[in-house]
N, C-alpha and C positions, 0 to 999 in steps of 0.2 A: 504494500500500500504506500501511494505517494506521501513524503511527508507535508505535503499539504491537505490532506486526504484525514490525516492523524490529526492535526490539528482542528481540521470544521469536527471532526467526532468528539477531540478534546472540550469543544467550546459546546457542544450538546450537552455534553456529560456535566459540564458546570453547572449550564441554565437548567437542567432535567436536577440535578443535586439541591439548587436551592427552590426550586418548583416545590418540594415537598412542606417546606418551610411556610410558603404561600398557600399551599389548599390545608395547610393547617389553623390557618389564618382565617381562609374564609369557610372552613366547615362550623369554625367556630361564630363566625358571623352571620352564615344562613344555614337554611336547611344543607345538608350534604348534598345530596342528590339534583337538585337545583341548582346549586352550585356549580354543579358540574353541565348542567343543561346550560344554563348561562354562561359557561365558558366554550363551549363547542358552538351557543349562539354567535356567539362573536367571532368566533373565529371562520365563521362561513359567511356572518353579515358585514358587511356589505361586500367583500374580495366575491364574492360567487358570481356577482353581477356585471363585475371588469374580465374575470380568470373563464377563459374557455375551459369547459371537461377536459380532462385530460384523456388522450388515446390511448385506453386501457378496456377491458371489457366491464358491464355495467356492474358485473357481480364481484370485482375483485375488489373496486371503488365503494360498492355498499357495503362489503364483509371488511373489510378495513375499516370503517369509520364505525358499524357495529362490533367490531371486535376492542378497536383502540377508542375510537370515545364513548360506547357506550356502557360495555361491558371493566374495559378495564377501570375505567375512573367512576365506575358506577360502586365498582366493588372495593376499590382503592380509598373514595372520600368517607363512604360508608364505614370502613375499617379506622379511618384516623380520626372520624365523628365516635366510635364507639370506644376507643382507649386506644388505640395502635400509635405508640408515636412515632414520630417524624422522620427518625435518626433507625429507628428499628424499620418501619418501611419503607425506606430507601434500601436499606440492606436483602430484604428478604424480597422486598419486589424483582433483584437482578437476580435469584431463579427463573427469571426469562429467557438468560443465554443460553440457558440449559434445554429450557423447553423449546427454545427456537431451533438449536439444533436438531434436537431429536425431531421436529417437527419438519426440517428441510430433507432429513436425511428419510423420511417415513414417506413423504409427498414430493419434495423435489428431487428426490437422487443425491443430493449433496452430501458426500461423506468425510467426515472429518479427518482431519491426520490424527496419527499418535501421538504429537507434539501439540495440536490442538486441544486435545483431552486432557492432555497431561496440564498444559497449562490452565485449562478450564478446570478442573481436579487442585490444582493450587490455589488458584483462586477461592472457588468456592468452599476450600478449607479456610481461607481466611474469612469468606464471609461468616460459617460457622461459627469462630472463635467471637468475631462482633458480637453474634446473634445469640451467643451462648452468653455475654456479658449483660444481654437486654431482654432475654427472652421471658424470664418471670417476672417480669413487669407486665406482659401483655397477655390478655384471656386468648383461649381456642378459636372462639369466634371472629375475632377481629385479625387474628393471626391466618385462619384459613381463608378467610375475605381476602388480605394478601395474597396467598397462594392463588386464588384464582383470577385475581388480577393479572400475577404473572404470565398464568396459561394464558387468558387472553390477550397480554403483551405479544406473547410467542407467536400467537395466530396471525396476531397483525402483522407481525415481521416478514414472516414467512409471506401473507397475501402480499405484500408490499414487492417484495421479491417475485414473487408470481407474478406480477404488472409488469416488471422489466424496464427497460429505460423511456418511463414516462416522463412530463412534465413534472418535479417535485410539487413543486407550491401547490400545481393546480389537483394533484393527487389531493394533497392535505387537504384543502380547502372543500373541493367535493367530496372529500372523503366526511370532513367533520358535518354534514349538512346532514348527513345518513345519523345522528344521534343527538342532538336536541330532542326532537318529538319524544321518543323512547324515552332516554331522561326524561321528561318532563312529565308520560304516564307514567313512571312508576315512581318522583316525585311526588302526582298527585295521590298513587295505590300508599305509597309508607308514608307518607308526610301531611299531607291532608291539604285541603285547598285554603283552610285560614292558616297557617305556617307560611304556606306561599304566598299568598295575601299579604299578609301582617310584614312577608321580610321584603314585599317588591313593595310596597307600599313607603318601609322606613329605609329603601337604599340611599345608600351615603354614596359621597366620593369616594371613603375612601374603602367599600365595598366596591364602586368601578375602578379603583387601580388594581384591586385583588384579583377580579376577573380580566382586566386589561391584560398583564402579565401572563395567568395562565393563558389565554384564548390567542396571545400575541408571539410574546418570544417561546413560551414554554410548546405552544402545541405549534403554530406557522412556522415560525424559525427553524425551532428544534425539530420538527416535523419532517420541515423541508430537506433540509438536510442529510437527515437520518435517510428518510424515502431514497436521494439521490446516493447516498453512500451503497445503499441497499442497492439499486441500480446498475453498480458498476463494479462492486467484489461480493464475493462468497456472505452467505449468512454467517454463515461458522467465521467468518473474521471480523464482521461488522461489530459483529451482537456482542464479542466480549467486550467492548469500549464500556457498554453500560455498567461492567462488576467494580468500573470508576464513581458510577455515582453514589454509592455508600458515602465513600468520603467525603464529597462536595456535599453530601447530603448532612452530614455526622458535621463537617467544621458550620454550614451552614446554622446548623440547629442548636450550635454551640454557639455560636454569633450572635443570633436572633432569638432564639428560644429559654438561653442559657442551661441547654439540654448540656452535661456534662460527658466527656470524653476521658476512659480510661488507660494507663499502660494497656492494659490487654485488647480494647479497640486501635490502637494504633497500633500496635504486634499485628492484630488482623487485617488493617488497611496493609500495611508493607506485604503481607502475602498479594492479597488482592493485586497489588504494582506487578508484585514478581511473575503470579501468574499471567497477567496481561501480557507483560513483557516476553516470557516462553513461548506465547500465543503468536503473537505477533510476530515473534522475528524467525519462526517457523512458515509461519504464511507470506514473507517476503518473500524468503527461499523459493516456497512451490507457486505464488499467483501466476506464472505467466503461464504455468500447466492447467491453472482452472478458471482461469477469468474466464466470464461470461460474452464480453466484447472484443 
C-alpha cells in the first residue's frame, strides 16, 4: 500500500477514534437511536441532490447503508446509551477486521496470508488485554450490542468491496439515504414519539454540532475514504487500519471524557501497533500479486 494510501486510512482511524467520544455525547443528549437517524439524515441531506448514484448495483448501495448506518450505529448508540463506554467500544467494535475477513474470504475468494493472520492474531491479543482491563465495567447486553455492530461493520466492508471502484463520496452518500427511515421506525418502536418530540423540539446548537461531526467528517469523510481505500486493495489489508482506533479512541476519551488509561491498556495498544505493522508490511510484499486493479 502507497504511503499515501497509509496515511488517508491513518487520518480515518483518528476521526472514526474520536467519533466514539461524540455519539457518547449525543446519546447522552437524545434518544440513541434518533441520534443516529439524524446523523445519516445529514449526511444524505442535502449532498444527494448535487452527488449523482454512484455506478454500482442498486443492492450493494442499499445493503451498505442498511448494514453500516443502520444496523451498525443502531446497535453501537444503543450499546453506549445502555452502559458500554466509549474507550471499551472502540476496542471491541475493531472485531470487524476479523469479521471482515472471514466475511471476504467466505463470499469474495479473498484469502489471507499467514503473515496477515498472524499479525491480525497480534493484534487482537492486544485488543484482548485492553478489553480485559474494561471489560467488568460493562453488562452482557451492551457488550453483545457491540459484537453485533461489528458483524455489521464486517458486512458493510465487504458490500463496499463488492461495488468495486465506485464513486467514494457518492457510495457514502447514497448509501446513508438507505437508513434514516429504519432509524427513525424503530426510534419510534423503542423510544416512543414524545422522547422524539420532546428532544426535536428542545434541539440546541450544540446538539447540531454533535450531529454535524458524526453525519460530516465521521461518516462522508471517513466514509469516503475508507469506501475508496476499499476500492483499490484487498479487504484483509484495508480493514486492519481500524484495530488503530482503540487508541485514538482510549487517548480521545481520556481527553474529553476523563475516561482513564492504564499501564496494561497501553501494553495492549503497542501490541495492536505491532500487529498492524506485521500486517502491513506483509501485504506490501505480496499486493502487486492480489491487487484488484
Amino acid at each position: 500500500m502507497p504511503i499515501r494510501h497509509v496515511l488517508l486510512a491513518l487520518l480515518v482511524v483518528s476521526i472514526w477514534g474520536f467519533n466514539f467520544v461524540v455519539i457518547k455525547l449525543s446519546v447522552e443528549a437524545l434518544p440513541p437511536v434518533l441520534a443516529a437517524a439524524l446523523r445519516f439524515a445529514a449526511a444524505a441531506f442535502p449532498l444527494i441532490l448535487f452527488v449523482r448514484p454512484p455506478k454500482a448495483p442498486a443492492w450493494t448501495v442499499i445493503g451498505f447503508g442498511l448494514s453500516f448506518g443502520f444496523a451498525l450505529y443502531a446497535f453501537l448508540n444503543l450499546s453506549i446509551s445502555w452502559g458500554m463506554p466509549a474507550g471499551l467500544s472502540s476496542i471491541v467494535l475493531q472485531t470487524q477486521a476479523f469479521f471482515t475477513m472471514m466475511m471476504a474470504f467466505l463470499l469474495l475468494g479473498e484469502r489471507p496470508s499467514r503473515f496477515q493472520m498472524l499479525g491480525a492474531a497480534i493484534a487482537f491479543g492486544g485488543i484482548g488485554v485492553i478489553a480485559s482491563e474494561r471489560v467488568g465495567n460493562a453488562g452482557l447486553l451492551p457488550l453483545s450490542l457491540t459484537l453485533l455492530a461489528a458483524i455489521s461493520w464486517g458486512l458493510a466492508n465487504v458490500l463496499t468491496k463488492k461495488a468495486g471502484k465506485v464513486n467514494a463520496l457518492s457510495f457514502t452518500v447514497w448509501g446513508s439515504l438507505a437508513a434514516p427511515l429504519p432509524l427513525l421506525g424503530l426510534s419510534l418502536l423503542t423510544e416512543g414519539w414524545p422522547a422524539i418530540s420532546a428532544a426535536l423540539i428542545g434541539f440546541s446548537w450544540s446538539d447540531a454540532g454533535l450531529i454535524a461531526f458524526l453525519a460530516y467528517p465521521a461518516t462522508l469523510l471517513g466514509g469516503a475514504i475508507w469506501s475508496w481505500l476499499l476500492g483499490r486493495h484487498p479487504a484483509s489489508v484495508v480493514a486492519p487500519f481500524t484495530l488503530l482506533v482503540p487508541i485514538t479512541g482510549l487517548a480521545s476519551g481520556y481527553l474529553v471524557l476523563g475516561e482513564t488509561v492504564t499501564p496494561i491498556e497501553i501494553g495492549g495498544a503497542l501490541l495492536v501497533i505491532a500487529g498492524l505493522i506485521v500486517t502491513l508490511r506483509r501485504a506490501k510484499r505480496v499486493e502487486p500479486a492480489i491487487r484488484l486493479d
